[in-house]
ROVO-106105 format. One record per atom (N, C-alpha, C, O, CB): residue in one letter; atom name; x, y negated, z. Coordinates in steps of 0.2 Angstrom, whole numbers, plus 5000, padded with zeros to 4 digits. Glycine has a CB too. Layout:
% ROVO-106105
   r    a     px     py     pz
   A   CA      X      Y      Z
...
This chain:
% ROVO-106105
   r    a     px     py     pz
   X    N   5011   4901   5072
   X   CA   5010   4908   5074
   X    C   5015   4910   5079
   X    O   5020   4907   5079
   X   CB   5011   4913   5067
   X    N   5013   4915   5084
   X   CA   5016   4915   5089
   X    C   5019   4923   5089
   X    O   5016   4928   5092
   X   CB   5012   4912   5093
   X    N   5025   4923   5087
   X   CA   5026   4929   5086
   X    C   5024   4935   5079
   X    O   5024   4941   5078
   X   CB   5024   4931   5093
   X    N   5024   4928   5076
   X   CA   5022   4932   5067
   X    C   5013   4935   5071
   X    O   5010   4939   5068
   X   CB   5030   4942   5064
   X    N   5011   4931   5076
   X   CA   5002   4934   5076
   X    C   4998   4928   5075
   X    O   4998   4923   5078
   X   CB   4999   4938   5083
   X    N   4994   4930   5069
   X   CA   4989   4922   5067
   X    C   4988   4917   5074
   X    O   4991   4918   5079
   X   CB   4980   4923   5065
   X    N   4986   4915   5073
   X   CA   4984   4908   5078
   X    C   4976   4910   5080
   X    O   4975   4908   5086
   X   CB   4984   4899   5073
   X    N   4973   4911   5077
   X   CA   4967   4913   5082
   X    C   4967   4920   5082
   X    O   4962   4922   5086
   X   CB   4959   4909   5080
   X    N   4970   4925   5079
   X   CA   4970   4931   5085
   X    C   4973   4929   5092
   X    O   4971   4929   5097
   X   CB   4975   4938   5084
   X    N   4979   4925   5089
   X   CA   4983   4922   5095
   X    C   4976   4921   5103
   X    O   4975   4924   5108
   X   CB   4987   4912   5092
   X    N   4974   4915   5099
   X   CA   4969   4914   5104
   X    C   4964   4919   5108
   X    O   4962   4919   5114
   X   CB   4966   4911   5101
   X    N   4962   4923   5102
   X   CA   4954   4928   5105
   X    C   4958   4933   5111
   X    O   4955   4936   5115
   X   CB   4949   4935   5096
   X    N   4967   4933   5110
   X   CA   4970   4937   5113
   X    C   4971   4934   5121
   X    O   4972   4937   5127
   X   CB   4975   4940   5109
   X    N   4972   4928   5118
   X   CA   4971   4923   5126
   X    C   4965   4923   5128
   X    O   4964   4925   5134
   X   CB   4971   4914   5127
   X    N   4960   4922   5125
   X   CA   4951   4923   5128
   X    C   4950   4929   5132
   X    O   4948   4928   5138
   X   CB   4945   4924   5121
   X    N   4953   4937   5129
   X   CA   4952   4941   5133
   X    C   4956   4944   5138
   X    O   4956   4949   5141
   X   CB   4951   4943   5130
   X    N   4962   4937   5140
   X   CA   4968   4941   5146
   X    C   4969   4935   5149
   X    O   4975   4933   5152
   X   CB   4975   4945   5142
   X    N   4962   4930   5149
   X   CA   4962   4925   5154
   X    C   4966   4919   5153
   X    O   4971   4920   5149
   X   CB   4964   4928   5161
   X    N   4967   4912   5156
   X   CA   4971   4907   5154
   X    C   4978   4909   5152
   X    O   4981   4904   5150
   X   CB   4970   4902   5159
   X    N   4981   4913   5152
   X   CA   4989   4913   5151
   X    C   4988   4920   5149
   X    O   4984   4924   5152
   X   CB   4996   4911   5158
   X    N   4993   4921   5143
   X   CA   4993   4928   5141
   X    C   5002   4931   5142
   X    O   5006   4930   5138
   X   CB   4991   4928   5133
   X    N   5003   4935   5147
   X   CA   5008   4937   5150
   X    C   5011   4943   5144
   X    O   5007   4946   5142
   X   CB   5006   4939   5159
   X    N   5017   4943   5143
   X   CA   5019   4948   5136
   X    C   5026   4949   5138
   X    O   5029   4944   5142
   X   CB   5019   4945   5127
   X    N   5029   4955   5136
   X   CA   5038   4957   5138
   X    C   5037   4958   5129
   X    O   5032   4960   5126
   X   CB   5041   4967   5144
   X    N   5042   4955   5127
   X   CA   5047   4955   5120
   X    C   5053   4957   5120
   X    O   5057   4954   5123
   X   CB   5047   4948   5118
   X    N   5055   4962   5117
   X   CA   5063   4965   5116
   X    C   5064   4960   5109
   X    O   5060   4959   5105
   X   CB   5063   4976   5114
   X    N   5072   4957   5110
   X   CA   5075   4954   5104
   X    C   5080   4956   5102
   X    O   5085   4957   5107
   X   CB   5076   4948   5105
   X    N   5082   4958   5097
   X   CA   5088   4962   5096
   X    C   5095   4956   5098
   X    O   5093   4950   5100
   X   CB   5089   4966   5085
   X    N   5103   4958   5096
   X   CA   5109   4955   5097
   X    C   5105   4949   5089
   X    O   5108   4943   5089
   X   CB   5117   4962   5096
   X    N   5101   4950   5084
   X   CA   5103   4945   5078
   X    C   5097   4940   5081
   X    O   5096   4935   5077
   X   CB   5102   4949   5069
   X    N   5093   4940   5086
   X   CA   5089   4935   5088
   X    C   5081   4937   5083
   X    O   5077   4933   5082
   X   CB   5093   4928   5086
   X    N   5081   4943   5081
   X   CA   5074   4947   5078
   X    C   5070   4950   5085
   X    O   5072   4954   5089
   X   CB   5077   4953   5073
   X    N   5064   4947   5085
   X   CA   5060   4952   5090
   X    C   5060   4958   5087
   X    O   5062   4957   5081
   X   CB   5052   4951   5092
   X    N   5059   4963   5089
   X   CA   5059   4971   5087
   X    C   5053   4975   5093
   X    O   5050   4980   5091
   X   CB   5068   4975   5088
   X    N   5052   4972   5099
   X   CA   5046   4976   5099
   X    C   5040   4969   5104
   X    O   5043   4964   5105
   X   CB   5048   4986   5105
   X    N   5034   4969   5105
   X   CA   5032   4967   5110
   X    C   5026   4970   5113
   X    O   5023   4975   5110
   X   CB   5032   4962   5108
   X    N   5022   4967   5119
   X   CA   5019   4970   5121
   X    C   5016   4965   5127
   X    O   5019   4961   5131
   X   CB   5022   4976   5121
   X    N   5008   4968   5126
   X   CA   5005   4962   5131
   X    C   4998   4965   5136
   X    O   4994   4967   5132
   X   CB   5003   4954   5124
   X    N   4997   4966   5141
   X   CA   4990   4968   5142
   X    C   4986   4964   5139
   X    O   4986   4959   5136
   X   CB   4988   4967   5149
   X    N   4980   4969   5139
   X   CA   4973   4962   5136
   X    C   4968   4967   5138
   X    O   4970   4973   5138
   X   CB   4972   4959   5127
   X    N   4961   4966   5140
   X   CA   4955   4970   5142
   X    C   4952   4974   5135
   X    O   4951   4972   5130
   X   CB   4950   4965   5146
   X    N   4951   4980   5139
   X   CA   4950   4985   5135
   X    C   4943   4982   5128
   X    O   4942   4983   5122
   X   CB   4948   4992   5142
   X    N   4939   4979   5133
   X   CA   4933   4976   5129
   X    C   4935   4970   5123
   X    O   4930   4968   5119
   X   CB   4930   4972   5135
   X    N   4942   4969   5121
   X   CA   4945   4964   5115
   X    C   4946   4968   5110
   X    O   4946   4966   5104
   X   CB   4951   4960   5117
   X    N   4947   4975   5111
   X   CA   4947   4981   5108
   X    C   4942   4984   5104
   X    O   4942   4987   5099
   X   CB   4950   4984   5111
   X    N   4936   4984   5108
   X   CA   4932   4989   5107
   X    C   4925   4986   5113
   X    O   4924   4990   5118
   X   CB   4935   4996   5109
   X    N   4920   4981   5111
   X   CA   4918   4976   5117
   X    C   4914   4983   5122
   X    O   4913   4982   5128
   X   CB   4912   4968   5114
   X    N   4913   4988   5120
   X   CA   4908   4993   5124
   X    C   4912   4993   5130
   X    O   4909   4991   5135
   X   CB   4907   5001   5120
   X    N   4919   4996   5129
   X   CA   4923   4998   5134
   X    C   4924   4993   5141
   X    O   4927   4995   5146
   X   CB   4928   5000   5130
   X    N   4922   4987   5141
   X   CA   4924   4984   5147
   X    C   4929   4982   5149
   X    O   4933   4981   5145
   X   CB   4923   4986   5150
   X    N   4929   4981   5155
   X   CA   4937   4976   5157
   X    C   4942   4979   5159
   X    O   4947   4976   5160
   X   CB   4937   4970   5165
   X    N   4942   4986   5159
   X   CA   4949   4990   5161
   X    C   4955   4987   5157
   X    O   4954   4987   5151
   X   CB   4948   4998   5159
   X    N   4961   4985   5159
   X   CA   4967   4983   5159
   X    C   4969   4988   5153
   X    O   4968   4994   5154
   X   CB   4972   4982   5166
   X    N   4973   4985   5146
   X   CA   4974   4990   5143
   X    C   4981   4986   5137
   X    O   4981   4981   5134
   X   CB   4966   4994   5140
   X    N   4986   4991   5138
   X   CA   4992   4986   5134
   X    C   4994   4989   5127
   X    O   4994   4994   5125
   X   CB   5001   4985   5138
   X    N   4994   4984   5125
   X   CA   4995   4985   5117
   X    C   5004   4983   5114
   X    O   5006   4977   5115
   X   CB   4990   4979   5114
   X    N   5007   4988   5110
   X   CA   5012   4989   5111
   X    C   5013   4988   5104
   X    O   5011   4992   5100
   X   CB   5013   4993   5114
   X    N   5017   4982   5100
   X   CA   5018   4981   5093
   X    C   5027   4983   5093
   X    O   5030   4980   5097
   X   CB   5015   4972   5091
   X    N   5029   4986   5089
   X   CA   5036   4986   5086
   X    C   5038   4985   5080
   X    O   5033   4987   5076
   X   CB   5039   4993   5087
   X    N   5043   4983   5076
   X   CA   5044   4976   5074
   X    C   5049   4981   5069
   X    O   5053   4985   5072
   X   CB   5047   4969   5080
   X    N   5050   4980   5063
   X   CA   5058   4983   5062
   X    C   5057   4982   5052
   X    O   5053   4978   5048
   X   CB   5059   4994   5066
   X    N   5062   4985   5050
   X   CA   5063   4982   5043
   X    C   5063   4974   5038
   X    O   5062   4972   5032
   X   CB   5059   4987   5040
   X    N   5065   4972   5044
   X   CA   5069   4962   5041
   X    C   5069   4962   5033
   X    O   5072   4966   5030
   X   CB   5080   4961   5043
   X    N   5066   4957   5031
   X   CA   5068   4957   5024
   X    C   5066   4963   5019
   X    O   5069   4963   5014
   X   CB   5076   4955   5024
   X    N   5064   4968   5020
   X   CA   5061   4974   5016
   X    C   5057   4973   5011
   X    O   5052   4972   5013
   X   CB   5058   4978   5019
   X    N   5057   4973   5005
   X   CA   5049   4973   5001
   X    C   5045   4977   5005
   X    O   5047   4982   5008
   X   CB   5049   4975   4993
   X    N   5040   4976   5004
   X   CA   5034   4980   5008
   X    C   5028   4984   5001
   X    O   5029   4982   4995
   X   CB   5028   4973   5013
   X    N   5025   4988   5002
   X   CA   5020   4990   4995
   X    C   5011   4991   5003
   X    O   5009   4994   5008
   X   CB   5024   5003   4990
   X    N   5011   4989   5001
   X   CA   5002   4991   5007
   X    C   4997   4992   5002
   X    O   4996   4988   4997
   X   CB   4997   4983   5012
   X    N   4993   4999   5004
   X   CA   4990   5001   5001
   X    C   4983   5002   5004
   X    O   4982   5007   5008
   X   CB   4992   5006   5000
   X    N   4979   4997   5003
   X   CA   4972   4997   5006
   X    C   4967   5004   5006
   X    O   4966   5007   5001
   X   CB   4968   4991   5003
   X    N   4965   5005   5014
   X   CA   4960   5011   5012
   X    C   4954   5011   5009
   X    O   4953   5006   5005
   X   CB   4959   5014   5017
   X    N   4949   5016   5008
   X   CA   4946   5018   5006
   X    C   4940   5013   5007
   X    O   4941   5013   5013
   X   CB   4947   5024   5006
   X    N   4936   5010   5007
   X   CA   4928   5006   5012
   X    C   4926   5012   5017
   X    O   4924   5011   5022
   X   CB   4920   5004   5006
   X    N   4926   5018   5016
   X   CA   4924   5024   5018
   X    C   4928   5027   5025
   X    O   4925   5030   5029
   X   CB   4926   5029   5013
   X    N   4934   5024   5025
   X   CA   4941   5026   5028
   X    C   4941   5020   5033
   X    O   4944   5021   5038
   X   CB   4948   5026   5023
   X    N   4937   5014   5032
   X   CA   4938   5010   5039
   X    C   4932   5009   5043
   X    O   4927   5012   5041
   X   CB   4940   5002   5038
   X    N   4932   5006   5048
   X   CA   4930   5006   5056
   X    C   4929   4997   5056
   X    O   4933   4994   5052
   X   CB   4936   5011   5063
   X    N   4923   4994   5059
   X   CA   4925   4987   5060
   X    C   4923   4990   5066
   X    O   4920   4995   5066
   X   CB   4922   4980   5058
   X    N   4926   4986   5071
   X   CA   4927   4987   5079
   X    C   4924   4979   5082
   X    O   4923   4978   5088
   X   CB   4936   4988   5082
Protein backbone atom coordinates (compact mmCIF):
# COMPACT_ATOMS: atom_id res chain seq x y z
CA UNK A 1 0.00 0.00 0.00
CA UNK A 2 1.28 3.18 -0.80
CA UNK A 3 0.63 5.66 1.66
CA UNK A 4 -1.98 3.48 3.68
CA UNK A 5 -4.00 3.59 -0.08
CA UNK A 6 -4.99 0.02 -1.50
CA UNK A 7 -3.00 -1.00 -4.38
CA UNK A 8 -5.37 -0.86 -7.07
CA UNK A 9 -7.03 2.47 -6.06
CA UNK A 10 -3.26 3.05 -5.96
CA UNK A 11 -3.41 2.13 -9.58
CA UNK A 12 -6.91 3.38 -11.03
CA UNK A 13 -5.27 6.67 -9.52
CA UNK A 14 -2.23 6.15 -11.84
CA UNK A 15 -4.65 5.20 -14.77
CA UNK A 16 -6.23 8.54 -14.32
CA UNK A 17 -3.13 10.97 -13.89
CA UNK A 18 -1.13 9.30 -16.65
CA UNK A 19 2.21 7.12 -16.29
CA UNK A 20 3.60 8.80 -12.99
CA UNK A 21 1.42 10.02 -10.34
CA UNK A 22 3.09 13.36 -9.00
CA UNK A 23 1.78 14.03 -4.95
CA UNK A 24 3.19 16.69 -2.20
CA UNK A 25 3.15 14.70 1.29
CA UNK A 26 3.47 16.72 4.64
CA UNK A 27 5.43 14.33 7.34
CA UNK A 28 5.40 15.36 10.80
CA UNK A 29 9.02 15.58 13.15
CA UNK A 30 7.92 11.57 14.29
CA UNK A 31 8.12 10.47 10.53
CA UNK A 32 3.99 10.15 10.33
CA UNK A 33 2.48 11.54 7.00
CA UNK A 34 -0.28 13.84 8.27
CA UNK A 35 -1.56 15.34 5.03
CA UNK A 36 -1.20 14.42 1.27
CA UNK A 37 -2.27 15.34 -1.89
CA UNK A 38 -2.18 14.57 -5.53
CA UNK A 39 -3.87 15.91 -8.91
CA UNK A 40 -5.99 13.39 -10.87
CA UNK A 41 -8.63 14.11 -13.65
CA UNK A 42 -11.83 15.24 -12.73
CA UNK A 43 -13.35 12.18 -14.72
CA UNK A 44 -11.71 9.44 -11.86
CA UNK A 45 -14.08 11.11 -9.64
CA UNK A 46 -17.11 11.34 -11.43
CA UNK A 47 -16.42 9.85 -15.17
CA UNK A 48 -19.25 12.60 -16.63
CA UNK A 49 -17.10 15.43 -15.71
CA UNK A 50 -14.09 14.91 -17.95
CA UNK A 51 -10.33 15.73 -17.97
CA UNK A 52 -10.29 18.94 -16.07
CA UNK A 53 -7.22 18.76 -13.48
CA UNK A 54 -8.70 18.42 -10.12
CA UNK A 55 -6.54 17.68 -6.55
CA UNK A 56 -7.47 15.76 -3.99
CA UNK A 57 -6.47 16.49 -0.60
CA UNK A 58 -6.24 13.65 2.14
CA UNK A 59 -5.16 14.73 5.97
CA UNK A 60 -3.96 12.18 8.17
CA UNK A 61 -4.11 12.56 11.98
CA UNK A 62 -5.06 10.52 15.31
CA UNK A 63 -1.97 7.63 15.37
CA UNK A 64 -3.00 4.69 17.19
CA UNK A 65 -6.65 5.87 18.18
CA UNK A 66 -9.34 3.22 18.40
CA UNK A 67 -11.72 4.20 15.75
CA UNK A 68 -15.92 3.41 15.91
CA UNK A 69 -17.25 3.72 11.96
CA UNK A 70 -20.63 4.00 11.50
CA UNK A 71 -21.95 2.85 8.10
CA UNK A 72 -24.63 4.94 6.46
CA UNK A 73 -27.89 4.36 5.64
CA UNK A 74 -28.23 2.35 1.77
CA UNK A 75 -30.43 5.48 1.29
CA UNK A 76 -27.53 7.97 2.37
CA UNK A 77 -25.02 6.66 -0.29
CA UNK A 78 -24.17 7.68 -3.92
CA UNK A 79 -21.91 5.04 -6.22
CA UNK A 80 -19.97 7.40 -8.44
Amino acid sequence: DALGIPADVFEEMQAASGDEVEMAVWVDEEGFTRRFSLPVTASFLVPRLGDELVVMQFDVSDFGEDISIELPADEDVLSL
